[in-house]
N, C-alpha and C positions, 0 to 999 in steps of 0.2 A: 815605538818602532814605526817605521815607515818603508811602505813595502808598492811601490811602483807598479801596474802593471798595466799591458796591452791593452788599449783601448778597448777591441772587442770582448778579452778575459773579463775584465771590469764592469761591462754591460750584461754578457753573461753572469757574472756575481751578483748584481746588483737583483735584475728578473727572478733569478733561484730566490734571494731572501725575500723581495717581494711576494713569491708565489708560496713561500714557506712560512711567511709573518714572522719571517727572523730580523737582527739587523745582520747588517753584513758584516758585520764583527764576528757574532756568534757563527755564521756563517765557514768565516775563514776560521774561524778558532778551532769548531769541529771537524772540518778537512784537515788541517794540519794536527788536530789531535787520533782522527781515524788513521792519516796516513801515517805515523810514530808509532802509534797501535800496530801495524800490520810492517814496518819493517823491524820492528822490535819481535815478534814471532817470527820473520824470516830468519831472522838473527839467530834464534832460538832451535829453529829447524836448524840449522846449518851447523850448529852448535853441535845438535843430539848426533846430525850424520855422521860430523867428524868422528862423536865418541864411537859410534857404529864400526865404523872402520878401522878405528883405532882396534877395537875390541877381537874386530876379525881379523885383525893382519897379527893380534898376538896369539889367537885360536889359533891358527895356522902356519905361522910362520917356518916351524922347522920343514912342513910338507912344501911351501911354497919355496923355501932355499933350496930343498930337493931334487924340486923339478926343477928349476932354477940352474942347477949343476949339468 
């Protein structure tokens, strides 16, 4: 794969893995593995809330038609 980027981004990348004694592979490999990590739990929140609401709009439902009327 071949992935392009801003000159400045690239000099920034480059300094991180120097200062980390990575290559810059490893580098990119682990941002893009932390950041899949962390929308994949967003995911997962987002998931639980639905079921949350899901849960409480059937706890409720005949009070909230109710009022609703």
């Amino acid at each position: 794969m071949v992935v392009e980027l801003p000159a400045e981004l690239t000099e920034r990348l480059c300094r991180h893995a120097e200062r980390k004694g990575w290559s810059v592979q490893r580098v990119v490999s682990a941002a893009i593995d932390e950041y899949l990590s962390r929308a994949a739990e967003e995911e997962a929140d987002d998931e639980r809330v639905d079921q949350i609401a899901a849960e409480g709009y059937r706890r409720w439902k005949t009070l909230l038609d109710r009022l609703a009327e």
